[in-house]
SELUM-856678 format. One record per residue: x, y, z of N, C-alpha, C in turn. Coordinates in steps of 0.001 Angstrom, whole numbers, padded with zeros to 6 digits, always signed. Example, Ala and Ser with C-alpha at 12.3 -4.5 7.8 and 13.67 -1.06 7.14 Angstrom:
2
+013190-005690+007800+012300-004500+007800+013200-003300+007800
+012850-002250+007080+013670-001060+007140+012900+000030+007870
REM end
This chain:
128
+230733-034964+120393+230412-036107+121213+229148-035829+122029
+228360-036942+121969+227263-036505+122591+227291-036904+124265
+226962-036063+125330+227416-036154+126252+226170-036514+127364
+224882-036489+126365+223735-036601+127192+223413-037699+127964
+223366-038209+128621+222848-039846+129598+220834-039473+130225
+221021-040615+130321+219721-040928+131016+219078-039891+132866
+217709-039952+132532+217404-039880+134119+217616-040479+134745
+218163-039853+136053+219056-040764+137157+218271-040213+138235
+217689-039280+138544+217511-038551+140319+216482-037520+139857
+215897-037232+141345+215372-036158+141374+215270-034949+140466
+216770-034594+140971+217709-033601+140164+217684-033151+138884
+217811-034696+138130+217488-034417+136744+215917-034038+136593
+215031-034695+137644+213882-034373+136845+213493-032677+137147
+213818-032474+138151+214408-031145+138272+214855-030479+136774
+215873-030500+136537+216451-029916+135563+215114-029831+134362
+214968-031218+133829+213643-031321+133177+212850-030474+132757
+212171-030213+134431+210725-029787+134363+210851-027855+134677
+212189-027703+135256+212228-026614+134661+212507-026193+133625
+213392-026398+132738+213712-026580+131684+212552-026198+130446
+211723-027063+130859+210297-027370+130410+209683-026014+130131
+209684-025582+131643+208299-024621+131737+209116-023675+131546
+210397-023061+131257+210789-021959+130534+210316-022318+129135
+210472-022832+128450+209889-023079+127237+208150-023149+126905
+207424-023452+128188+206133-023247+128079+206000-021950+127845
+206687-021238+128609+205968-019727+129290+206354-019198+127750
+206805-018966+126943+207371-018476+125635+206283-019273+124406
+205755-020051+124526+204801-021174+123465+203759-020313+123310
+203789-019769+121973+202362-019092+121726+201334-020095+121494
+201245-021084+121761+200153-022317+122249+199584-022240+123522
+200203-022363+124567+199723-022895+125376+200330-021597+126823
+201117-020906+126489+201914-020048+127795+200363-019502+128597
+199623-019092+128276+198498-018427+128032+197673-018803+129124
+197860-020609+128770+197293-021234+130013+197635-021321+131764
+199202-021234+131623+200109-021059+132525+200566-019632+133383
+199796-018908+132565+200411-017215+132553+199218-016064+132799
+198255-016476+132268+196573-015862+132274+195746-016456+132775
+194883-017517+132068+194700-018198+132550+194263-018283+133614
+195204-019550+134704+195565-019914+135611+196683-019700+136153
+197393-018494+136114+198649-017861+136641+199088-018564+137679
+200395-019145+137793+201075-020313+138084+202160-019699+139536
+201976-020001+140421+203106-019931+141655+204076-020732+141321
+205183-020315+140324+206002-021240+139782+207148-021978+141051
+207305-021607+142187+208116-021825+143301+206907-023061+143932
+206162-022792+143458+204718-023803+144461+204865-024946+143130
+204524-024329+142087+204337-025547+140953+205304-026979+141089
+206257-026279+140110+207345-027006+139823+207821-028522+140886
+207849-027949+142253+208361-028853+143246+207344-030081+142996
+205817-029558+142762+204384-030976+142715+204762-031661+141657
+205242-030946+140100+205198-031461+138940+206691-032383+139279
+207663-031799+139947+208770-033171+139986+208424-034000+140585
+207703-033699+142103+207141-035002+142623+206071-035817+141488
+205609-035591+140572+204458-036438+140103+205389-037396+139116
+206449-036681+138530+207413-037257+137557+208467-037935+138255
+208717-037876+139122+209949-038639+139833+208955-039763+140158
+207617-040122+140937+206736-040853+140957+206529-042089+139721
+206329-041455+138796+206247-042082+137674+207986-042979+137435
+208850-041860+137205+209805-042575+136116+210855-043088+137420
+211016-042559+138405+211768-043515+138976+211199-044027+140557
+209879-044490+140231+209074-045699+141025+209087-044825+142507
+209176-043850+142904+209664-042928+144262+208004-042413+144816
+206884-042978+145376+205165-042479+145528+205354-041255+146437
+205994-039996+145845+206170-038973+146503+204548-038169+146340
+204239-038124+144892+202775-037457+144369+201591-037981+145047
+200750-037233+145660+199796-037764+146755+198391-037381+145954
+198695-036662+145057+197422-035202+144799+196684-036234+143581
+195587-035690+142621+195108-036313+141741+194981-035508+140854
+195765-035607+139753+196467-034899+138614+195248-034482+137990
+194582-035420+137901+192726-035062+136426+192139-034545+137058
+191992-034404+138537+191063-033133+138878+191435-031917+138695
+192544-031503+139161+193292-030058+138819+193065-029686+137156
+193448-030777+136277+193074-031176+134620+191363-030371+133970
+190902-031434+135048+189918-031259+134732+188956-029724+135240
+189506-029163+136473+188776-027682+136929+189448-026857+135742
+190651-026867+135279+190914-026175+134266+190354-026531+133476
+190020-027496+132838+189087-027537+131246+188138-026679+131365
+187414-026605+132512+185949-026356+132661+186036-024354+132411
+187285-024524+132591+187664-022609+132849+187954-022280+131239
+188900-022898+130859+189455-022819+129636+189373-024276+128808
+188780-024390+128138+188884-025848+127525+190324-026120+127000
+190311-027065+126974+191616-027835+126345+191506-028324+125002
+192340-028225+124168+191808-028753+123223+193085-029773+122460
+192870-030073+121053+194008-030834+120823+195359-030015+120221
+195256-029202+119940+196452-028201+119832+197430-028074+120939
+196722-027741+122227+197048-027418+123450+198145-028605+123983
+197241-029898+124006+198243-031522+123923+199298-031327+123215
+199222-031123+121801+200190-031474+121051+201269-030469+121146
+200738-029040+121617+202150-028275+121886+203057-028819+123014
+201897-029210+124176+202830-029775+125233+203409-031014+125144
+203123-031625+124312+203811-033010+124333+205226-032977+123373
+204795-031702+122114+206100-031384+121253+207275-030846+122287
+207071-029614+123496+207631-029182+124130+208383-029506+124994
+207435-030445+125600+208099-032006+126713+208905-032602+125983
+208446-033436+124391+209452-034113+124085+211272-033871+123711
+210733-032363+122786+212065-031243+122763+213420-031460+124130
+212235-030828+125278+213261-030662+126186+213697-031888+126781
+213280-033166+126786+213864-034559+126978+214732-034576+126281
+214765-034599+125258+216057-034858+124022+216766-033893+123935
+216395-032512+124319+217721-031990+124564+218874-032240+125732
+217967-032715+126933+218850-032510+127822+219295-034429+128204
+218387-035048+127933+218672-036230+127934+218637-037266+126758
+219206-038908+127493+218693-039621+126707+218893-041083+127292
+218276-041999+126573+217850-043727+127269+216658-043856+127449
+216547-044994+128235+215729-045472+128001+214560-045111+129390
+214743-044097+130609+213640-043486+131042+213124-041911+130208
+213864-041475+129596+213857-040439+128313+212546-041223+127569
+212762-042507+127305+212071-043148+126442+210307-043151+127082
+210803-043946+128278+209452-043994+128752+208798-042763+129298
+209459-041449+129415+209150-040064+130078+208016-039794+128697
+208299-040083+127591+207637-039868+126094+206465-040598+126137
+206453-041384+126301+205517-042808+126306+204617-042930+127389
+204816-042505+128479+203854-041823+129828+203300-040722+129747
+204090-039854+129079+203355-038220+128683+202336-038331+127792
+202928-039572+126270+201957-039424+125617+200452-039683+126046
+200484-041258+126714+199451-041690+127179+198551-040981+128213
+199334-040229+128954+198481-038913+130130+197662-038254+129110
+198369-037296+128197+198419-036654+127373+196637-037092+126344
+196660-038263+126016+195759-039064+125163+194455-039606+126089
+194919-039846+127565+193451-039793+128625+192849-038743+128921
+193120-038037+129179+192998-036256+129465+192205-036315+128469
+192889-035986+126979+192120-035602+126364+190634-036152+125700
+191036-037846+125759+189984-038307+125917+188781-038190+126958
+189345-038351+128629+188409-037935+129314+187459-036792+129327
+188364-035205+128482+187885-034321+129156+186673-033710+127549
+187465-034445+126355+186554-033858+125128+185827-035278+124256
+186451-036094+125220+185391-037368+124224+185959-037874+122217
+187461-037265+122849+188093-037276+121351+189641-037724+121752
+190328-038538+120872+191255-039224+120698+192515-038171+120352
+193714-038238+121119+194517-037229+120622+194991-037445+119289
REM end
C-alpha cells in the first residue's frame, strides 16, 4: 500500500530538502559543487533552501534573498553546465517521489524544472 501523501508544511519540505542533499553529496555529477567547490554550511544552507521552497509551494514569502545571484557568482567560479541541471533535477525529482506524492509533488517538478531551464538559460545562453 502506498502510504505516501502530498506536501503539507514546512516539515515536509524539511524532510525533502534534506533528503535531497544527502543524495547530492553522493552524485558523482554535481556533489563536487556542494563539497569543493563551494563547500556548503549545511546547518546554514538547508534552513534558506526550505525557506525558498516553502515560499514557492505553499504561498508562505519567508525567502527574502535572490536565488540567481548566489546562481550566478557560482557559475562565474565553476560553470554550470547542462549535465549539472539534469543531475539535479533527476535527484530532486527521485527524492519527491520517493517521499511524496499529489499534486504540490507535481508542481515542486514543474517549478524546479522551469528554475532549472532559466538559470540555465540565463547563465549559458542555451536551453535545458
Amino acid at each position: 500500500m502506498d502510504t505516501r501523501r502530498d506536501i503539507e508544511s514546512r516539515l515536509d519540505i524539511e524532510s525533502l530538502i534534506t533528503n535531497f542533499y544527502d543524495e547530492v553529496k553522493r552524485d558523482p555529477v554535481i556533489s563536487i559543487i556542494f563539497t569543493e567547490i563551494v563547500p556548503l554550511d549545511w546547518d546554514h544552507h538547508i534552513p534558506l533552501i526550505v525557506d525558498f521552497w516553502e515560499t514557492i509551494l505553499l504561498d508562505k514569502p519567508v525567502y527574502k534573498r535572490n536565488a540567481m545571484d548566489v546562481h550566478y557568482k557560482l557559475n562565474n567560479i565553476y560553470p554550470l553546465k547542462k549535465e549539472h541541471f539534469d543531475s539535479w533535477l533527476s535527484l530532486f525529482y527521485a527524492t519527491l517521489d520517493r517521499l511524496f506524492k499529489g499534486p504540490l509533488v507535481e508542481l515542486a517538478k514543474k517549478r524546479s524544472r522551469d528554475i532549472a531551464g532559466l538559470m540555465m538559460y540565463k547563465m549559458n545562453n542555451t536551453i535545458l
